[in-house]
C-alpha positions as CSV (number, residue, x, y, z in Angstrom):
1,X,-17.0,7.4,-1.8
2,X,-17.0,4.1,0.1
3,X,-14.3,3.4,3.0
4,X,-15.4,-0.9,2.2
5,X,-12.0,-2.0,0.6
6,X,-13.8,-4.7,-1.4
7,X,-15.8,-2.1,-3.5
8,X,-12.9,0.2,-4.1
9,X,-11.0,-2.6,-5.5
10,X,-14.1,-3.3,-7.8
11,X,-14.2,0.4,-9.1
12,X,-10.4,-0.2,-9.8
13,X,-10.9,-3.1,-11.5
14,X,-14.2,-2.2,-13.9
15,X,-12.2,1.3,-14.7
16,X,-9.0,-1.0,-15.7
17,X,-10.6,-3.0,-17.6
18,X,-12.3,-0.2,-19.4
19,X,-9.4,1.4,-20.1
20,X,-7.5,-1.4,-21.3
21,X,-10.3,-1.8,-24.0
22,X,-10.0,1.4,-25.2
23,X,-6.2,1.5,-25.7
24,X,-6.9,-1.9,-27.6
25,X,-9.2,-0.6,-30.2
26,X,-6.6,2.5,-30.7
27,X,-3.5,-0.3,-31.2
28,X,-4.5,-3.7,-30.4
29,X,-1.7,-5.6,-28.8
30,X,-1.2,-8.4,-25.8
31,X,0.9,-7.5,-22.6
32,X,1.9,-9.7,-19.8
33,X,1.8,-6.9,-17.0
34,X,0.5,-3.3,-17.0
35,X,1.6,-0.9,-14.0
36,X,1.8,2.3,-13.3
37,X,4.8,4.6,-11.3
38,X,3.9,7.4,-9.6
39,X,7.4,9.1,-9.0
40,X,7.8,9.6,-13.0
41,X,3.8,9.7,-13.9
42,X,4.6,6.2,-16.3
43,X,2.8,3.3,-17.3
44,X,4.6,0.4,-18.3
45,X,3.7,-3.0,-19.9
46,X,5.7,-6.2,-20.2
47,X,5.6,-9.1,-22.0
48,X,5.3,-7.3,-25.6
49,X,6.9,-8.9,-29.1
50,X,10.2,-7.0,-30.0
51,X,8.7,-5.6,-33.3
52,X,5.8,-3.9,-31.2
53,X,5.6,0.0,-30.8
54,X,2.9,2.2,-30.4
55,X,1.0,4.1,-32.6
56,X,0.9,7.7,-32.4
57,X,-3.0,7.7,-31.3
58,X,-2.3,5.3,-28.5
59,X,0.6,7.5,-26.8
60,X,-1.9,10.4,-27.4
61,X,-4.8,8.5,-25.3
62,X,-1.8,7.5,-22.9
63,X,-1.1,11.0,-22.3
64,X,-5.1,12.3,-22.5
65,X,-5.4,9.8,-19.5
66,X,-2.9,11.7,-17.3
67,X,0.5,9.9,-18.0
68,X,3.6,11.4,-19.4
69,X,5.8,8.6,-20.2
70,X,5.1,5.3,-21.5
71,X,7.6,2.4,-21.3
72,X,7.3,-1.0,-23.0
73,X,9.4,-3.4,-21.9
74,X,9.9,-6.2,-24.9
75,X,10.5,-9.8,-24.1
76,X,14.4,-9.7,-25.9
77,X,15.1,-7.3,-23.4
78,X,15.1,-4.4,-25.5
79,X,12.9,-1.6,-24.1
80,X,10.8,1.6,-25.9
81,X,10.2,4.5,-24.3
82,X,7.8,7.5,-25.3
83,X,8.1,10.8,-23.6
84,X,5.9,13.8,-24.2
85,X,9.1,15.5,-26.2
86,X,9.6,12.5,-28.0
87,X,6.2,10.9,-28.5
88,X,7.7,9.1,-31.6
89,X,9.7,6.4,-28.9
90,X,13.4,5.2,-28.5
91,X,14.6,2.0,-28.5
92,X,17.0,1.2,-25.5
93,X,18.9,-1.8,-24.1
94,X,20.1,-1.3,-20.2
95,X,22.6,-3.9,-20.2
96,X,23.4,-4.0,-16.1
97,X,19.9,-6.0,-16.8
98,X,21.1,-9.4,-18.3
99,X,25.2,-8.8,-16.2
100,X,26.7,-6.3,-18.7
101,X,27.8,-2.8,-18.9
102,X,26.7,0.1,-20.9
103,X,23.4,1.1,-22.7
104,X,22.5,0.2,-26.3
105,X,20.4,1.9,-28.6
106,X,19.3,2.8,-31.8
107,X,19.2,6.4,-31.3
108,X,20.0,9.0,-28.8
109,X,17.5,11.2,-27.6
110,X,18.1,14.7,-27.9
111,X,17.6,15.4,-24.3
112,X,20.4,12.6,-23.3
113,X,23.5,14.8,-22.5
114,X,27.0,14.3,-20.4
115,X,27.8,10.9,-18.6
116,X,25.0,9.2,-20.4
117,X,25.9,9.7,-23.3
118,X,29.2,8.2,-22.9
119,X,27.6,4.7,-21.4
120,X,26.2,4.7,-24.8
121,X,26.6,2.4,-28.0
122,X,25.0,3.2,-30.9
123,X,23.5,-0.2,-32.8
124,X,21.6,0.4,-35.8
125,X,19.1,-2.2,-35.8
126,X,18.3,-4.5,-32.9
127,X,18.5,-7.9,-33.8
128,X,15.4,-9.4,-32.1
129,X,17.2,-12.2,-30.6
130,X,18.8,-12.6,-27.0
131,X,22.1,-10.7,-26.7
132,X,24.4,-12.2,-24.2
């Protein structure tokens, strides 16, 4: 391995790119941002239409390639989330993000337990437009 900080970047860059090809031709979509968080093993992407979710071979790949959770952050400010124990996503709305209070969302997780659960409000359909 090389200690020249310009061709480590490159390596990152080519395997990146790679990868991001592959995850399109499993479920094509655009993103603004793609990152990564070690302390929860995630990668997340921005900038995605509010209809969007992934398909079940796409969180596979995602979790083939090491990570366990996959977050996409939606541009109405709604959020999905995929966990290996629930690859099939949630839909969730924090709303300290945009100056409220409380979490919205369309479902509860079974895992969610105690004092989350009671910050939440149950909303059967998103609307897909700004919520104040």
């Amino acid at each position: 391995m090389t200690d020249n900080f310009a061709d480590i970047y490159h390596i990152f860059e080519c395997a990146k790119e790679e990868f991001e090809n592959k995850l399109y031709e499993i479920c094509p979509f655009e993103f603004e941002k793609m990152w990564c968080d070690s302390y929860d093993n995630s990668i997340e992407f921005s900038g995605l239409l509010p209809e969007f979710r992934l398909n079940p071979e796409a969180f596979e790949f995602l979790k083939n390639n090491g990570f366990d959770r996959c977050y996409l952050n939606h541009n109405d400010m709604w959020e999905t989330h995929y966990i290996k124990t629930y690859p099939e996503g949630w839909r969730v709305r924090y709303m300290n993000k945009s100056g409220g209070e409380g979490i919205l969302v369309e479902e509860i997780p079974k895992s969610w337990s105690g004092k989350l659960l009671d910050m939440c409000t149950i909303v059967e359909k998103p609307t897909y437009e700004k919520i104040p």
